[in-house]
C-alpha positions in Angstrom: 170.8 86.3 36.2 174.3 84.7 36.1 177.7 86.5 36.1 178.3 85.8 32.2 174.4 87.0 31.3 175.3 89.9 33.0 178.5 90.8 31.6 176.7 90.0 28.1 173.4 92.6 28.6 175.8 95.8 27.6 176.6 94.3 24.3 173.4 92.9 23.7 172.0 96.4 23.9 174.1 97.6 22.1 174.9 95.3 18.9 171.2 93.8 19.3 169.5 96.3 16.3 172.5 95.4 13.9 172.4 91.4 14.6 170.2 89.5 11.9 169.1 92.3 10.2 168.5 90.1 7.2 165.9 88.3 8.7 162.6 89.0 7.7 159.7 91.0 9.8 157.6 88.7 12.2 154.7 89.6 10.1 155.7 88.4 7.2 156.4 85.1 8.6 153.6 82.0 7.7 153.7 78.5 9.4 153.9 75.7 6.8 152.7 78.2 4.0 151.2 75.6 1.0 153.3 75.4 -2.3 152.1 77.4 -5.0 150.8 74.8 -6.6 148.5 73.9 -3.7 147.1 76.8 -2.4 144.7 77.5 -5.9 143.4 74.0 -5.0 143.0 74.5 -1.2 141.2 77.9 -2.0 138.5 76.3 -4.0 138.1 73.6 -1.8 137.9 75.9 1.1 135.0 77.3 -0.9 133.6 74.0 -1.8 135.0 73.0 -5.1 136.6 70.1 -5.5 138.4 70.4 -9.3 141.4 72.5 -8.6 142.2 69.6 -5.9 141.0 66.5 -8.4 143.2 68.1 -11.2 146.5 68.7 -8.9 146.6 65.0 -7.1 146.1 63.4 -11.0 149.2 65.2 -12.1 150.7 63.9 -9.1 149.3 60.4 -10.0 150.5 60.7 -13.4 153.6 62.3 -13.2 154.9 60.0 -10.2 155.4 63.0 -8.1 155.3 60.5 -4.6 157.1 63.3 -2.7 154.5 66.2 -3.8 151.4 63.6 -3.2 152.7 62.7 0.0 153.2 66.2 1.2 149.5 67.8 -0.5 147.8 65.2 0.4 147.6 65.7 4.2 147.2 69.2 3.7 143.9 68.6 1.7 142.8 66.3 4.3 142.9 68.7 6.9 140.9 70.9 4.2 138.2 68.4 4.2 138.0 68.0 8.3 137.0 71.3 8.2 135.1 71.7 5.2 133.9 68.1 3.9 131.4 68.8 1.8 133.9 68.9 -1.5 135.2 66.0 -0.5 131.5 64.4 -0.5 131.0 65.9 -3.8 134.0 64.2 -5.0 133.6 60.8 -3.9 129.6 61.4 -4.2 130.3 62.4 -8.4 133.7 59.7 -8.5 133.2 57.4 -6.5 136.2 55.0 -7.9 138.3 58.0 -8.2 142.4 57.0 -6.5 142.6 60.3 -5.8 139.5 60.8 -3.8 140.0 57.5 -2.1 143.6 58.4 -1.1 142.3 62.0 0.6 139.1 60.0 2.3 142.1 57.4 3.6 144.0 60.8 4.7 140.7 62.6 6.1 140.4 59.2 8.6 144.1 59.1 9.6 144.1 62.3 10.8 140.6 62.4 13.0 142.3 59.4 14.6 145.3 61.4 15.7 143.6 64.6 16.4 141.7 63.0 18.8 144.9 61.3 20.1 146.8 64.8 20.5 150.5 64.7 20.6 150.8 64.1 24.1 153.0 61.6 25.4 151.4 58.4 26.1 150.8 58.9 30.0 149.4 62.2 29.3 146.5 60.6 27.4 143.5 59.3 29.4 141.8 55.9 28.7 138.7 57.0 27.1 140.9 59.1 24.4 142.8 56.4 23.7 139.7 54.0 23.3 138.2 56.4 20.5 141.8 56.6 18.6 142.0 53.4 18.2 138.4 52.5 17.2 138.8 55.6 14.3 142.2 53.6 13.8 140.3 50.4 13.0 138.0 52.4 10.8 140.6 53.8 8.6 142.4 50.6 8.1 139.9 49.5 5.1 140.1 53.3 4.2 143.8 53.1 3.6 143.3 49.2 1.9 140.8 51.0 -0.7 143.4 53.7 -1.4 146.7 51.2 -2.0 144.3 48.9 -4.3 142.9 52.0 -6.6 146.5 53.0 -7.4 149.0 49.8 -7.6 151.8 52.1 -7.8 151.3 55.0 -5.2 153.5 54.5 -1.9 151.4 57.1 -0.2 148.4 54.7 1.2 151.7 52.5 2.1 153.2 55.5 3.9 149.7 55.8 6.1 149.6 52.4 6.7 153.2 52.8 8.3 151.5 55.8 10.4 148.7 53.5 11.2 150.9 50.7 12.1 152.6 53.6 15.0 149.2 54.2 16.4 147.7 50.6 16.7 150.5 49.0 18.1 150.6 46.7 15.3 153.5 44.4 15.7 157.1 44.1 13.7 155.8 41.6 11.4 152.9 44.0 9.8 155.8 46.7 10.2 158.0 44.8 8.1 155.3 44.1 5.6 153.9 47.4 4.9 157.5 49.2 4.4 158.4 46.4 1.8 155.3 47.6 0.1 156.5 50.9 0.4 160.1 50.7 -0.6 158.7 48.2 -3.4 157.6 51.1 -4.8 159.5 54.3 -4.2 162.7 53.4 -2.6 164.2 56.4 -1.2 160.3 57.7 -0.8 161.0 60.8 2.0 157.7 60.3 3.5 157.9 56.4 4.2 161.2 57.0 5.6 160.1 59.6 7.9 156.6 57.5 9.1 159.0 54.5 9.5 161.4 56.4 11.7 158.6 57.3 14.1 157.9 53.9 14.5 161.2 52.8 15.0 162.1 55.1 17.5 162.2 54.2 21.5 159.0 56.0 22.6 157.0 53.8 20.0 158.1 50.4 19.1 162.3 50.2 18.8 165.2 51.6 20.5 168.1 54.7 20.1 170.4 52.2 18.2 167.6 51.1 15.9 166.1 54.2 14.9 170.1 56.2 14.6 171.2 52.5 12.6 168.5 53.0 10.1 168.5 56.5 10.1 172.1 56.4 9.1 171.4 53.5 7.0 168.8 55.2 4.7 171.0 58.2 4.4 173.9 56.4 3.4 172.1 54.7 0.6 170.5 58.2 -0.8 171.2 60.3 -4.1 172.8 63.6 -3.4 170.8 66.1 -2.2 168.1 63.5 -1.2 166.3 64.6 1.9 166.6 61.2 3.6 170.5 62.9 4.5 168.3 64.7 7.1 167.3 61.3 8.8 170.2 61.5 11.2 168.6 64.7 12.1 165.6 63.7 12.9 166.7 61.0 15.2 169.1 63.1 16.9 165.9 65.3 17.6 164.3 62.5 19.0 166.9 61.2 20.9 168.2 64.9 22.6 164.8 66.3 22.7 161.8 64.0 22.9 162.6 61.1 24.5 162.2 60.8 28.4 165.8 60.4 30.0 164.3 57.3 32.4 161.8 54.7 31.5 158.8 54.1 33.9 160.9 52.0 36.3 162.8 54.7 37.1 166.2 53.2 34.8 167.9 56.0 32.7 167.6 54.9 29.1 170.4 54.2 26.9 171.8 57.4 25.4 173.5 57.5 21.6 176.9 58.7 21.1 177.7 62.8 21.0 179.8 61.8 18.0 176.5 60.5 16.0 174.6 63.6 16.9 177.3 65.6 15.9 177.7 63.9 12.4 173.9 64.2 12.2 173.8 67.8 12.4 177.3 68.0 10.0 175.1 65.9 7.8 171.9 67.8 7.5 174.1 71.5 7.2 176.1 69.4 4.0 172.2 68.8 2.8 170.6 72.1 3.2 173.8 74.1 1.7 172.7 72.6 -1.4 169.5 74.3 -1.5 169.3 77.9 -1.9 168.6 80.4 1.0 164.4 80.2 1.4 163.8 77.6 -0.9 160.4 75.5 0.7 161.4 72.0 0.0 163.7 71.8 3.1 162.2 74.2 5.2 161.3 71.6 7.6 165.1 70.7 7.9 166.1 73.8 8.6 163.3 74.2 11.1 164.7 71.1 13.0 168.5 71.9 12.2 168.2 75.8 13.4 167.1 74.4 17.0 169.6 71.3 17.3 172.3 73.9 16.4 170.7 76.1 19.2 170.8 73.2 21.4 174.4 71.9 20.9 175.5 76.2 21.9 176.1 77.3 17.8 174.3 80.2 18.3 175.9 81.7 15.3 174.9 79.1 12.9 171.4 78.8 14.6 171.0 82.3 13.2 172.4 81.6 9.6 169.6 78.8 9.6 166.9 81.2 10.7 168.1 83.7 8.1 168.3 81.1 5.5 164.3 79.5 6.6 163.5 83.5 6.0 158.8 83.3 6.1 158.6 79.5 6.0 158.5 78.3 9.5 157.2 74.8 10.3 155.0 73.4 13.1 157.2 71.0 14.0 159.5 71.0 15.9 158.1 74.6 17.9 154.7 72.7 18.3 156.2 70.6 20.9 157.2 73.9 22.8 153.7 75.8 22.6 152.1 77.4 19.9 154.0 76.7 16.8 154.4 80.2 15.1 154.9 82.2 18.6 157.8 79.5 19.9 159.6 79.9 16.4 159.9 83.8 16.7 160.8 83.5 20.1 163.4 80.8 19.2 164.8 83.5 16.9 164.7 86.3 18.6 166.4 84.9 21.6 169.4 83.2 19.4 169.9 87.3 17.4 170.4 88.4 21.0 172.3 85.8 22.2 174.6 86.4 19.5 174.5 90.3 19.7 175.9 89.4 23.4 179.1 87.5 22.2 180.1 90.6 19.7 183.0 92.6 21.6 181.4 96.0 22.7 183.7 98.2 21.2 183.2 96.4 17.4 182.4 99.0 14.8 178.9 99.3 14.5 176.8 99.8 11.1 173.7 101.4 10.4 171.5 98.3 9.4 169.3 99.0 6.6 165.3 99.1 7.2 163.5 95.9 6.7 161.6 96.0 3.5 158.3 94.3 2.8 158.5 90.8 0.1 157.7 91.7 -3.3 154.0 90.6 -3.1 153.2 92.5 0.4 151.6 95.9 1.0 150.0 97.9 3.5 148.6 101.3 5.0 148.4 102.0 8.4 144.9 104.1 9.7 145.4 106.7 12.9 141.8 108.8 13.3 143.7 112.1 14.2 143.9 114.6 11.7 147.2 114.3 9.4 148.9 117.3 10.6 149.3 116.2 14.1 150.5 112.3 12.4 152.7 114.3 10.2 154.1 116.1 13.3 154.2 112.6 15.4 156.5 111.2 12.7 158.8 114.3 12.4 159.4 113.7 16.2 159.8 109.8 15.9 162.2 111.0 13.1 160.7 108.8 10.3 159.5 109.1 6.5 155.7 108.6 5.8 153.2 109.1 2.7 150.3 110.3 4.3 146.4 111.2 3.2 143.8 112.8 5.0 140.8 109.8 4.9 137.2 111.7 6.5 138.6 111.4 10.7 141.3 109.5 10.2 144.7 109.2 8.4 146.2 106.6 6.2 149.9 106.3 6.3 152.8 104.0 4.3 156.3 103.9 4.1 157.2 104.8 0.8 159.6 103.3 -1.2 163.2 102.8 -1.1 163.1 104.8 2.2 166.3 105.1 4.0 166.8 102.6 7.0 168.3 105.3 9.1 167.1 106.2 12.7 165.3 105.1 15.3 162.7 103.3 13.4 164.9 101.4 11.5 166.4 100.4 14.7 163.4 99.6 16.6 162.1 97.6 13.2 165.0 95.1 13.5 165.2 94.8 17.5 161.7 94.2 17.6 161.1 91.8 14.6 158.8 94.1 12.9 158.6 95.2 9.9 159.1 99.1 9.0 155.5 100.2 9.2 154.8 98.4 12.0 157.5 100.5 13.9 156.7 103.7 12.8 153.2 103.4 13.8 154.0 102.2 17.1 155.8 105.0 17.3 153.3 107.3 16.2 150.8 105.8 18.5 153.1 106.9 21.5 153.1 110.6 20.0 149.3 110.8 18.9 147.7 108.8 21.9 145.1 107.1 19.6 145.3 103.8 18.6 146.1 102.5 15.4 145.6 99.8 12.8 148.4 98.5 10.5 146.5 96.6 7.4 149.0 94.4 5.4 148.0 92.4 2.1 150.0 89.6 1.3 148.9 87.8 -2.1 145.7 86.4 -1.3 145.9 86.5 2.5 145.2 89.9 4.4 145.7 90.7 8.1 146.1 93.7 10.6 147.7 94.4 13.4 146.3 96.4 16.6 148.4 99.5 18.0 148.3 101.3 21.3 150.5 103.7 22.8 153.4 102.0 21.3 152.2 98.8 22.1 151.3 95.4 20.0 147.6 94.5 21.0 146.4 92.1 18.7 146.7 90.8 15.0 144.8 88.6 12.7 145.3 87.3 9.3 142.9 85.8 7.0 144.0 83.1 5.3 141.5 80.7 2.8 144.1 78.2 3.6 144.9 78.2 7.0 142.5 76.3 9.8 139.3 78.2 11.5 140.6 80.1 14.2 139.5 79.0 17.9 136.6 80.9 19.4 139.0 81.8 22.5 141.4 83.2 19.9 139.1 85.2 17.8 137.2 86.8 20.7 140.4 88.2 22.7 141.2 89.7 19.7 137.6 91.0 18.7 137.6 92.2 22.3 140.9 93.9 22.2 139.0 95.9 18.8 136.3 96.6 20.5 137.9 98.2 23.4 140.1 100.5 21.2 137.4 101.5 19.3 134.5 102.1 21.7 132.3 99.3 20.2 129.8 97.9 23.0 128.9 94.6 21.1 132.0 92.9 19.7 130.1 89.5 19.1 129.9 91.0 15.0 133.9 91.4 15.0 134.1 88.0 16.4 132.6 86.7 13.3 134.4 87.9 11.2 137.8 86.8 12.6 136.4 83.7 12.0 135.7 83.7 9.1 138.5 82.0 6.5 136.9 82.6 3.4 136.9 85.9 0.7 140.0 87.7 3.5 139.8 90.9 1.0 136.0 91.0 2.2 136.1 90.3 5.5 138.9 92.4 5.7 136.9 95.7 4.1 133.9 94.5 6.4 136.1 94.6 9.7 137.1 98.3 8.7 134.0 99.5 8.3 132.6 97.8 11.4 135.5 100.2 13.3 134.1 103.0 11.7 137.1 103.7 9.9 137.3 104.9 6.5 137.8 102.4 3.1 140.6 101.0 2.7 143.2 102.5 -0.2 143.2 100.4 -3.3 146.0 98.4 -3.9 147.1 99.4 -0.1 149.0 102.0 -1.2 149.1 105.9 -1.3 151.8 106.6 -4.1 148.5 107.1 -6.5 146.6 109.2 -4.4 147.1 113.0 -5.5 145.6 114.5 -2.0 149.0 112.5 -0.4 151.7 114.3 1.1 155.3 113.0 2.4 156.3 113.7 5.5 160.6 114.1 5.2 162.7 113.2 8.1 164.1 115.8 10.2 167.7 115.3 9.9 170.0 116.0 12.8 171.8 119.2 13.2 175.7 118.9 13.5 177.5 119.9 16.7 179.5 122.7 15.2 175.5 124.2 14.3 174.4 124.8 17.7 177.9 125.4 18.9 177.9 128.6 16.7 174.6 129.6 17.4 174.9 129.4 21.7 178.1 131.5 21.3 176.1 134.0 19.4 173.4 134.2 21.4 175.9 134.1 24.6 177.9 137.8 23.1 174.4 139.1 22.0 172.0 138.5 25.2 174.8 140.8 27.6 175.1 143.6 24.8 171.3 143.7 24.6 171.2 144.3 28.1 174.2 146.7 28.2 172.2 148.4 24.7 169.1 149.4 26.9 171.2 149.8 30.1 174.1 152.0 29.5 173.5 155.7 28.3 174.6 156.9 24.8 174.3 153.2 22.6 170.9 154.4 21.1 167.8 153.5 20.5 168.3 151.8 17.3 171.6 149.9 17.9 169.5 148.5 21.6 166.7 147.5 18.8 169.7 145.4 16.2 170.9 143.3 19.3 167.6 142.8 20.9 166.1 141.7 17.3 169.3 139.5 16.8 168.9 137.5 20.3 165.3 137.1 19.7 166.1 135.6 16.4 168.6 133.5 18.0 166.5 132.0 20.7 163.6 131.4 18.4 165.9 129.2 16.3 167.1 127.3 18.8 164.1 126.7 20.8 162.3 125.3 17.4 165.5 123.2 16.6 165.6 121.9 19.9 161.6 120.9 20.3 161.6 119.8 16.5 164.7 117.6 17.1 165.1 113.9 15.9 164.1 111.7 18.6 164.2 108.3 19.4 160.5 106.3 19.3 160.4 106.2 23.2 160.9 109.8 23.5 158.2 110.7 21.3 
């Protein structure tokens, strides 16, 4: 650890649970969520109908909504690697359908570059590269069948500029196919991005080339046009994908600092446009919170984390290790990085307790009886609805509950949401583990608690991709431990299991042995709940009073019983009044606020 890490750990400890406390919980953030306009069509097809999809890429069609096409279009292709049978239905019922022929084109471009991975080139062996490019040169008709159903669509043009990246195709076929594509949407976000790529030095150009027409298209764009964030883009791939040498061993040419710089000034004029959370630039953010990061802004790293609030992208955290994990890492790292530059002796504030987003709810189950959770949360000093549920307990935070004490604090230094922390806690306290269940909209997850510590969590999600069999059976394993379940094979179906979350959900419960889950996730309609207040702390001048009283009345107790002629009944006052006094502080002092590791 250096010198200036070191001086920096006292105030990172100490300002690091008041540092980006408006950032939301870990759990409530979703890589690449779908708009809301495509996740009804991504359900259904998940669930093999193809309508909601057919319906949504006409209005796209019809309406000229190039940017929406381009961006749903790869997501229902994905959709259909997993699950092609709507897609077959599609094409089977339409077969001259634009639509259809576009998400077939879409469906063959990506099985080329899933089997390609996104490793660099030398990383690849032969035979992977053999079978790219022979799905390549199956997916070129693909992609000529989707440009001739719909004249005026620049998305089949915007895949032929991926294809032309992967084949090696060379500048002339380049050139063609983004003169198609500008021909029809000029300051088309997706052609420009697909073009980039091919421009840059790892693929077919150079740094100059890619920054010149990075620069280029941004200068010709409306206001507000997300082709300002080309810069950005190119200044990732120049700082942060390109190799530094070539294969000869000769460093590379490097760009200017100055056109990073006013790549980054660029893409911050761009985003302040939009408001906080909005989904359209997430992926700028995404890329602008790390290049910050990189070029030491810690500070306004973290306003871009704040600003990206649940929508985090895969790209650019893919290209560190699994996408989701890197990006709260990423963030978690840059709050206590700036917690470590805020002078120790700043005035601290309370920060309030992370609340859950408007459409989220959730319980958590303990099997202990509720009086010894309800005595576990008076000793983590936190605020809990709870219910008695056969063997176990359900608990929830109510509503509106003050973000004071330890769990508050432990919530926002730990990236979890307020539940999440309290059971933790509770799990310390009641030695049995514990299972938070969260709802959010149509997606439903849990997470796995032990002695204060996070052992697994899953969500389901229609939308999202199968998870891996590695994945799912860690986590059914990790169940079946904490549970005392000898076959966990079951559990390991259901994680993998996408479809019907709110049943597979129900079905996972049950398979613990745990009682039904509350309706609605919540307690604040069940009439057998009770709330379990906060202990709140005593003030100093309290047990000052009280040890001075019990320091004048233990010695005249003794002198009462010792010394002859007090009496019987005055020895039985002062004996009755240090009894009382010890009793009350011996209960105050066992029944005292604590902090979560205490507990």
């Amino acid at each position: 650890m250096t010198l200036h890490a070191l001086l920096g750990l006292p105030r990172m400890l100490r300002h690091g649970s008041t540092t980006g406390t408006d950032l939301p919980p870990d759990t409530a953030v979703v890589l690449d969520p779908p708009a809301a306009r495509l996740r009804p069509a991504l359900v259904a097809a998940a669930a093999g109908d193809h309508r909601p999809a057919r319906d949504l890429l006409a209005a796209t069609r019809l309406g000229g909504e190039w940017e929406n096409r381009a961006a749903w279009t790869p997501r229902l292709a994905a959709c259909a690697l997993q699950s092609p049978g709507w897609l077959d239905d599609w094409l089977a019922g339409s077969p001259d359908d634009p639509d259809a022929a576009l998400v077939r084109a879409g469906v063959s471009l990506k099985q080329a570059w899933a089997v390609r991975t996104g490793a660099r080139a030398k990383d690849v062996p032969p035979d992977q590269f053999e079978a790219f490019f022979a799905l390549l040169d199956d997916a070129a008709p693909l992609i000529s069948d989707a440009a001739e159903a719909c004249s005026d669509d620049p998305v089949p043009w915007q895949f032929a500029l991926e294809h032309a990246t992967g084949s090696q195709s060379p500048r002339e076929v380049f050139d063609a196919y983004w003169a198609e594509a500008t021909l029809r949407a000029p300051h088309h976000y997706g052609c420009h991005t697909a073009a980039l790529q091919y421009l840059c030095e790892k693929w077919h150009g150079s740094h100059e080339e890619m920054f010149d027409f990075a620069e280029r298209s941004a200068g010709a764009a409306l206001p507000g046009s997300k082709l300002h964030a080309l810069p950005l883009l190119a200044a990732f791939e120049h700082d942060v994908l390109a190799d530094a040498t070539r294969g000869d061993g000769v460093r590379r040419s490097r760009i200017s600092r100055v056109r990073v710089g006013a790549a980054v000034e660029r893409a911050l004029a761009l985003v302040a446009t939009y408001e906080d959370g909005d989904p359209e630039v997430a992926d700028v953010r995404n890329h602008l919170a790390l290049m910050l990061l990189l070029g030491r802004r810690p500070e306004a790293a973290l306003a871009q984390f704040a600003a990206i609030g649940t929508h985090a992208t895969e790209y650019p955290w893919a290209y560190f290790g699994p996408a989701r994990e890197q990006f709260l890492e990423f963030r978690a790292g840059v709050r206590l990085h700036v917690a470590a530059q805020v002078p120790f002796f700043t005035g601290r504030t309370i920060p309030a307790q992370r609340t859950r987003p408007p459409d989220e709810a959730g319980v958590a189950v303990v099997r202990a009886s509720t009086g010894r959770v309800a005595e576990a949360a008076r000793q983590t000093g936190a605020e809990l609805r709870i219910s008695a549920r056969d063997d176990a307990t359900y608990a929830e935070v109510p509503a509106g509950t003050p973000g004071r004490g330890a769990p508050a604090r432990r919530a926002t230094l730990m990236g979890e949401d307020a539940l999440t922390a309290v059971t933790a806690g509770l799990t310390r306290s009641v030695r049995r583990p514990a299972l938070v269940l969260r709802r959010t909209g149509d997606r439903y997850g849990f997470t796995l608690l032990r002695r204060g510590r996070r052992l697994a969590e899953h969500e389901w999600d229609a939308t999202a991709p199968i998870p891996d069999h590695e994945s799912a059976t860690a986590t059914a394993g990790a169940l079946a431990a904490a549970y005392g379940i000898e076959d966990s094979r079951p559990l390991t179906a259901l994680l993998r299991a996408c479809d019907a979350p709110a049943a597979r959900l129900a079905a996972l419960v049950a398979a613990l042995g745990l009682p039904p889950v509350p309706a609605d996730f919540t307690l604040a309609h069940d009439p057998g709940a009770e709330l379990v207040t906060r202990r709140t702390r005593r003030p100093g001048r309290w047990w000052a009073t009280r040890l001075a009283a019990i320091l004048v009345c233990a010695p005249t107790t003794l002198y009462a019983w010792w010394a002859p002629g007090v009496g019987r009944a005055r020895a039985c006052l002062a004996t009755f009044a240090t009894l009382y006094l010890t009793t009350r502080l011996t209960r105050a002092w066992r029944h005292r606020p604590r902090h979560l590791t205490d507990a």
